[in-house]
ROVEXMAR-693448 format. One line per field, with one value per residue (C-alpha): y, x, z; chain; residue number from 1. Coordinates in steps of 0.1 Angstrom, whole numbers. Each point is the difference from the previous one (the first is absolute). Last residue first. Layout:
ROVEXMAR-693448
c2: (Y, ...)
c1: (X, ...)
c3: (Z, ...)
nulum: (A, ...)
voti: (NUM, ...)
end
This chain:
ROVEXMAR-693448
c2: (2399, 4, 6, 32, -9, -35, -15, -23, -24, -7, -32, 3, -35, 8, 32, -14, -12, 33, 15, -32, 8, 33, -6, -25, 27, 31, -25, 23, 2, -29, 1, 19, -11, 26, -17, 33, 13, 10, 27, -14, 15, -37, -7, -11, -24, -11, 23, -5, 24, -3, 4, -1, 3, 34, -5, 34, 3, -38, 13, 25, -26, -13, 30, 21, 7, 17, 9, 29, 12, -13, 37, 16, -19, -28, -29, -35, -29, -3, -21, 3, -21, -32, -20, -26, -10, -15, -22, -22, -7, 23, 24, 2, 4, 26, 19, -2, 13, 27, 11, 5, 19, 24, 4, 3, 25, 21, 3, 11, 25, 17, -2, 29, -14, 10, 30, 19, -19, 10, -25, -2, -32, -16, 9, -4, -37, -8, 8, -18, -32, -23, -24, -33, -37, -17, -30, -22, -38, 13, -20, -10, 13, -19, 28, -6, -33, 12, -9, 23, 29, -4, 2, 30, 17, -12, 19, 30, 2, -11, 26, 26, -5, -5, 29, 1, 19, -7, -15, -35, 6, 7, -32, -24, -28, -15, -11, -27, 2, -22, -25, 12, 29, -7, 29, 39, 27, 8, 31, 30, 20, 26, -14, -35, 15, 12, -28, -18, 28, -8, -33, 4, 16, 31, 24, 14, 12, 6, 19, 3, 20, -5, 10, 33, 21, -10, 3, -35, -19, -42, -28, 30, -12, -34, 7, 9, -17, 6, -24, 21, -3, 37, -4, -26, 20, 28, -13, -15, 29, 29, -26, 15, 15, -17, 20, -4, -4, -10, -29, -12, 32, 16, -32, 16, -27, 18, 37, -5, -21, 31, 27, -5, -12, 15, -13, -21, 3, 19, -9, 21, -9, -39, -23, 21, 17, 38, 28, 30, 30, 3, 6, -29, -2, -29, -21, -26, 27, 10, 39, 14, 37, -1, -26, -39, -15, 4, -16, 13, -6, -18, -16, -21, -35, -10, -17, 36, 13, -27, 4, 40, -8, -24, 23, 26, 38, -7, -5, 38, 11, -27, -39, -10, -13, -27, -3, -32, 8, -27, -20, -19, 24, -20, 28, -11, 34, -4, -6, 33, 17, -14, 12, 33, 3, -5, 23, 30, -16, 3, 36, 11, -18, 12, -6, 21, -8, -36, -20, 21, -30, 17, 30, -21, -31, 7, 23, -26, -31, 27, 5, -42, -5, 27, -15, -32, 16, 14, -33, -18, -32, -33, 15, -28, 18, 20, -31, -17, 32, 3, -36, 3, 40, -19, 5, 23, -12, -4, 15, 37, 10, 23, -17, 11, -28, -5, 10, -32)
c1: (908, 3, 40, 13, 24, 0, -20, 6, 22, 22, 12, 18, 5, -7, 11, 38, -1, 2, 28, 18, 2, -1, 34, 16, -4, 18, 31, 26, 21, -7, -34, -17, -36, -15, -36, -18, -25, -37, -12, -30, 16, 5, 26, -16, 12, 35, -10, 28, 29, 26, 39, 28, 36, 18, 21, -3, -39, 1, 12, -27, -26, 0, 9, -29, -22, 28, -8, 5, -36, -19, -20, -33, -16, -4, 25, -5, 11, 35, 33, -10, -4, 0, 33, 3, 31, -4, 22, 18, 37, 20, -25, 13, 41, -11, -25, 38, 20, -23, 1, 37, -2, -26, 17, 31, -18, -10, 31, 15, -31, 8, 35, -4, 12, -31, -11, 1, -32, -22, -5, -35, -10, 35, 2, -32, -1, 36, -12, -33, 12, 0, 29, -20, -5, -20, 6, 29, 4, -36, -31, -25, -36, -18, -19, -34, -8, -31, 15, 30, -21, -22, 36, 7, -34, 6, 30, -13, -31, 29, 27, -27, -11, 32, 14, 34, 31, 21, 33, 5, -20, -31, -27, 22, -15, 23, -21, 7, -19, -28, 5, -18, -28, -14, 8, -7, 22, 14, 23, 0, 10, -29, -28, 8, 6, -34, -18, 17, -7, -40, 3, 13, -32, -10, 29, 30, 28, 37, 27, 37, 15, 36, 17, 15, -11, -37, -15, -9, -2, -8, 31, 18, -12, -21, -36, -21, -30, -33, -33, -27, -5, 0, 26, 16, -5, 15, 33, 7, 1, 18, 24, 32, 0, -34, -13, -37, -25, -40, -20, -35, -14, -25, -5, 8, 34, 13, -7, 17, 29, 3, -10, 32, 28, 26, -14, -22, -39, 0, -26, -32, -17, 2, -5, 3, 33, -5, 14, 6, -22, -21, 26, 19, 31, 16, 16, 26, 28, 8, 12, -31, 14, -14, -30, 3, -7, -33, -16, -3, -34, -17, 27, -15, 15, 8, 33, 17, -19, 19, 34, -3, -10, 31, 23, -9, -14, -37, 11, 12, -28, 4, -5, -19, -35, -18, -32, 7, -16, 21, 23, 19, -8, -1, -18, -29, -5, -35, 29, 16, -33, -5, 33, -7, -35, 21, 26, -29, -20, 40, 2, -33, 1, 38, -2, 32, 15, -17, -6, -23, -20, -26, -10, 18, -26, -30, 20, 22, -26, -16, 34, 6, -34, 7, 33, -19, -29, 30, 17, -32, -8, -13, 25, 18, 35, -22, -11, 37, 17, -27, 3, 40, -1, -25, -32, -21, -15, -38, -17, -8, 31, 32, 10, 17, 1, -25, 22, 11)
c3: (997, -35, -9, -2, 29, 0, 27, 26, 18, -33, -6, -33, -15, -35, 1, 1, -28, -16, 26, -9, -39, 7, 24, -28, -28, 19, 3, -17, 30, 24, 17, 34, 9, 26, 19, 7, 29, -5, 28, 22, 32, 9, -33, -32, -23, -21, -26, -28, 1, -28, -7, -27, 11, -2, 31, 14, -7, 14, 33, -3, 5, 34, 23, -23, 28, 20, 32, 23, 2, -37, -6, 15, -27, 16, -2, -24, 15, 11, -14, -36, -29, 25, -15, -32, -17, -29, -22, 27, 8, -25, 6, 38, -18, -20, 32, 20, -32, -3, 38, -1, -29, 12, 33, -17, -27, 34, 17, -33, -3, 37, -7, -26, -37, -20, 18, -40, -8, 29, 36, 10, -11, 4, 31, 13, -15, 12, 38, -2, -17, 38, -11, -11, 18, -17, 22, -10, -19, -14, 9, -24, -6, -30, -21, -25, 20, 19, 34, -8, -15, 33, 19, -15, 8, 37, 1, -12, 24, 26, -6, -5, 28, 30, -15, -18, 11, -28, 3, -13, -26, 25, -9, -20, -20, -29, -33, -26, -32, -4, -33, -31, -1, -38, -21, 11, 17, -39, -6, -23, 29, 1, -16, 10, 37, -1, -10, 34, 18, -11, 8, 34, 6, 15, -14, 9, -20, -1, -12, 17, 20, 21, -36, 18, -28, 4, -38, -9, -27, 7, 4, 24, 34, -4, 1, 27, -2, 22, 8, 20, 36, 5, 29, -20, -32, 18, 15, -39, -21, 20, 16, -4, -32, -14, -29, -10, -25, 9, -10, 2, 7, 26, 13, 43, -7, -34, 13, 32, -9, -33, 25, 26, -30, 30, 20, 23, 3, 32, 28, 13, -32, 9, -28, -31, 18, -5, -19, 15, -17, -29, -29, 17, 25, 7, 26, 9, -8, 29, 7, -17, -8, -35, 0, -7, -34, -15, -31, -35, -19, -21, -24, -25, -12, -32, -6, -8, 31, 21, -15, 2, 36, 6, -15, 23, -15, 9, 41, 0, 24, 17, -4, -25, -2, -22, -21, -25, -32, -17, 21, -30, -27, -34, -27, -14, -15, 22, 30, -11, 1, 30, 15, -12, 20, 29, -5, -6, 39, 13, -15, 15, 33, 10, 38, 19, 35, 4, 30, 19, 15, 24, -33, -25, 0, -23, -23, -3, -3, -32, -13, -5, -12, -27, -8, -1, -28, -18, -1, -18, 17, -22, -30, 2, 6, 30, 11, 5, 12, 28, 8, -1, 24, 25, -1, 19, 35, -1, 31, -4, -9, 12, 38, 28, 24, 34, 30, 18)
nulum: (A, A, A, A, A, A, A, A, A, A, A, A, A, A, A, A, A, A, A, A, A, A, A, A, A, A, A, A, A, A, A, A, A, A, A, A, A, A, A, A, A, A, A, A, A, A, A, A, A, A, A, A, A, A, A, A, A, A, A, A, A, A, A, A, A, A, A, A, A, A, A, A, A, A, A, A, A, A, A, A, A, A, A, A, A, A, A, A, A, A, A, A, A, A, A, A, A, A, A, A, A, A, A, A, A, A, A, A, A, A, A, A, A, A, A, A, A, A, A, A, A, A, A, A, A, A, A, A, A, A, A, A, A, A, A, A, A, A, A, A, A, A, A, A, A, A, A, A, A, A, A, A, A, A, A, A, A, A, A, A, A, A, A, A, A, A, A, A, A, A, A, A, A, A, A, A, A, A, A, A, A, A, A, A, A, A, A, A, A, A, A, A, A, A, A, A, A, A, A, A, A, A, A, A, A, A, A, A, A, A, A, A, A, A, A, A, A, A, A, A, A, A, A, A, A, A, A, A, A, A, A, A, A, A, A, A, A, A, A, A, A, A, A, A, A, A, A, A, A, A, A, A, A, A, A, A, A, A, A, A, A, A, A, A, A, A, A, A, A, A, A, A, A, A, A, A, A, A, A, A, A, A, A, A, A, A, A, A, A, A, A, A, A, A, A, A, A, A, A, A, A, A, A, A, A, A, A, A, A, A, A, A, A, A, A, A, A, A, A, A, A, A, A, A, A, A, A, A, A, A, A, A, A, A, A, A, A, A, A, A, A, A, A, A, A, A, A, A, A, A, A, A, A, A, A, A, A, A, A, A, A, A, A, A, A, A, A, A, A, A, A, A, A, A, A, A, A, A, A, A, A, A, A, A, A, A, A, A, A, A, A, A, A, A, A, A, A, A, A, A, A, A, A, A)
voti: (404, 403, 402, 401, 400, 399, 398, 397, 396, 395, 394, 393, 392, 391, 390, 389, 388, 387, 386, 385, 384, 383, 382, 381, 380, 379, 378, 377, 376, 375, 374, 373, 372, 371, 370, 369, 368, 367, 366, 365, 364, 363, 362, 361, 360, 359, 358, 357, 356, 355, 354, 353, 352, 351, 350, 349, 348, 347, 346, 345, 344, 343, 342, 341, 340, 339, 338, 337, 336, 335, 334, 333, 332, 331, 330, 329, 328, 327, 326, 325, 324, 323, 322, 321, 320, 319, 318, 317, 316, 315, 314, 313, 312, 311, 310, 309, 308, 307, 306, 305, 304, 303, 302, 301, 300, 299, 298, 297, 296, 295, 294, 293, 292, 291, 290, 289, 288, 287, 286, 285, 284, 283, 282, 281, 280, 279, 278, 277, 276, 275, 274, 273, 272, 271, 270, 269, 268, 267, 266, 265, 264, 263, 262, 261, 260, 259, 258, 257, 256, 255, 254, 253, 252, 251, 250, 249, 248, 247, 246, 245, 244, 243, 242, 241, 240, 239, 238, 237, 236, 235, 234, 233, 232, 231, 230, 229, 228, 227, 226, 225, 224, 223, 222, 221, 220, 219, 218, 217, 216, 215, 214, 213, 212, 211, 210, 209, 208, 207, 206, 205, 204, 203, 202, 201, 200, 199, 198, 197, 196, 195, 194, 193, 192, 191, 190, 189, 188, 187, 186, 185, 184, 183, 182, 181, 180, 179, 178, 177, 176, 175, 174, 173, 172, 171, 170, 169, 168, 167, 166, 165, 164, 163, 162, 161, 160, 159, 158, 157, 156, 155, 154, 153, 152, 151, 150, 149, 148, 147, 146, 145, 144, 143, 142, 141, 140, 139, 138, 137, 136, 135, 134, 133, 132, 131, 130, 129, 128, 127, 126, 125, 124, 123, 122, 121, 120, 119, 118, 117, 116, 115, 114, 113, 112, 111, 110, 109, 108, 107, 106, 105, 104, 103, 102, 101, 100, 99, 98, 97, 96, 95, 94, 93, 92, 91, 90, 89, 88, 87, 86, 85, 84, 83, 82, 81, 80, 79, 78, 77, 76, 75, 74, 73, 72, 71, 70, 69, 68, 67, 66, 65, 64, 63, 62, 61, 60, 59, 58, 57, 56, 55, 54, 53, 52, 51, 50, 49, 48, 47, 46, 45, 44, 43, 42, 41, 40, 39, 38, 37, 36, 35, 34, 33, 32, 31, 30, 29, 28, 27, 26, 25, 24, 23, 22, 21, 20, 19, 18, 17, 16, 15, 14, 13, 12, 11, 10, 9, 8, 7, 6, 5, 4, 3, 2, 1)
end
């Protein structure tokens, strides 16, 4: 296992709630985080290149606002907060404008894949291609490439992102960070086709959590109450699922199981769901005007079809849980003829909310993902799992960013 990318000399920073807490009682000043924050980034970019543009001046001049706002005694729930966003247009998203309204600093944008990259599990920072914090000859996972990157190397406890197929969740697993993608259409979002929708990742479930209150208006907190129900399935009923990252993910559920925060039950039927690859392309690529073509009616009954079969599973437990992805993470030379987001872009079509937990590490010494999928408008039942979840973690070494 390649030693992890790391941005500090052996004292983790906090997470995005403790920083928010210290800041608020003025036992931290945010401009003296921010500058923490752009010293780990200028520490890490040149291996890690996980962000396209660094704005030090105007995020050290936002900082020094916050505490004069918090001097003002004004209430800003994750005050001083250094975070990035994804892309060059990341500071124009709802959930950014949410964020810095609540208090946090933007540091920086974070990169997205390259023009003329044909996958999208990639990214391409100021510096060069960005890098997996664990192994720097393996991707991070796309499309929100530099924000998994930047949040699990500690450069920030938070980073913005849009998940249209999988462009959250595939790279925190592979990052082994926590990401949310929320339910499609409940949040802004620009995509035309409405497959998008917003998302973060962060280091702790805690820290989504504080970001879906800022966001949503919406509680993950309160006492945890009876353990959800949860259906296992490794492939969907059609994905073509490694041996690894079945097991790693597999084993992760069955710790949640053991550790009473989900009791597994067993559907009438096997997840059992039409393979969404065909509808997804077609829908994705298809413009306004195509809107009665036979390729888009073949997709919507695909779509429909595989709606009323994920209704009638969440009619019989409250979670489903799969591996995030069916491989582990690819080099950089590209994924070959498979399709790393076979187990999330279903969900993309169906709109439910989703999360990838770290599940563990694979042999290469790559982290793998647990993926949590709820009923519509269930974003607060996954933080509240992905939080209890971190209790029970067993990982088999290291966090990236972490002290070794």
């Amino acid at each position: 296992m390649t030693a992890p990318v790391t941005a500090h000399d052996g004292v983790p920073p906090l997470s995005a709630v403790r920083t928010a807490e210290g800041v608020r009682a003025r036992e931290l000043r945010a401009v003296d985080v921010v500058a923490d924050a752009l010293t780990r980034i200028a520490r890490a970019e040149p291996t890690l290149c996980s962000f396209v543009e660094v704005w030090a001046e105007d995020a050290l001049r936002w900082a020094a606002e916050v505490d004069v706002r918090v001097a003002r005694g004004e209430w800003l729930p994750l005050a001083g907060v250094p975070i990035g966003v994804k892309g060059r247009g990341g500071l124009r998203s709802a959930a950014a404008r949410a964020l810095v309204a609540a208090g946090c600093v933007p540091v920086g944008a974070t990169s997205v894949p390259g023009p003329g990259t044909p996958w999208q599990t990639w990214g391409l920072g100021a510096g060069g291609r960005t890098v997996n914090p664990w192994r720097a000859d393996r991707t991070p996972g796309g499309s929100s490439a530099g924000s998994a990157a930047a949040v699990a190397a500690g450069l920030v406890p938070m980073a913005t992102g849009t998940d249209g197929a999988g462009s959250v969740r595939i790279p925190a697993a592979w990052c082994g960070v926590v990401g949310l993608k929320a339910t499609n259409g409940r949040l802004p979002s620009p995509d035309r086709t409405g497959l998008a929708a917003p998302g973060v990742l962060a280091r702790h479930a805690s820290d989504a959590a504080a970001y879906w209150r800022c966001v949503a208006g919406e509680t993950a907190e309160g006492a945890y109450g009876p353990p959800p129900t949860a259906v296992w399935s490794a492939d969907l009923g059609f994905a073509d699922t490694d041996t690894e990252p079945a097991a790693v993910a597999h084993r992760a559920a069955l710790r949640l199981a053991d550790a009473g925060l989900v009791r597994l039950v067993r559907p009438s039927a096997p997840p059992r769901l039409a393979d969404p690859v065909s509808a997804w392309s077609a829908l994705r690529s298809a413009p306004a005007s195509d809107a009665g073509t036979a390729p888009l009616g073949a997709a919507r009954e695909l779509r429909a079809e595989n709606d009323r079969r994920l209704a009638a599973l969440l009619t019989e437990a409250d979670l489903i849980l799969t591996p995030t992805t069916p491989n582990a993470p690819h080099g950089h030379e590209g994924p070959g003829d498979r399709y790393s987001t076979a187990l999330t872009w279903a969900f993309n079509l169906s709109g439910h909310p989703a999360t990838s937990i770290p599940a563990g590490f694979g042999a290469d010494g790559c982290p793998l993902g647990l993926h949590l999928v709820a009923r519509h408008g269930e974003e607060a039942l996954l933080l509240r799992v992905a939080q209890a979840a971190e209790a029970v973690r067993d990982h088999p070494g290291p966090r990236a960013g972490d002290p070794a």
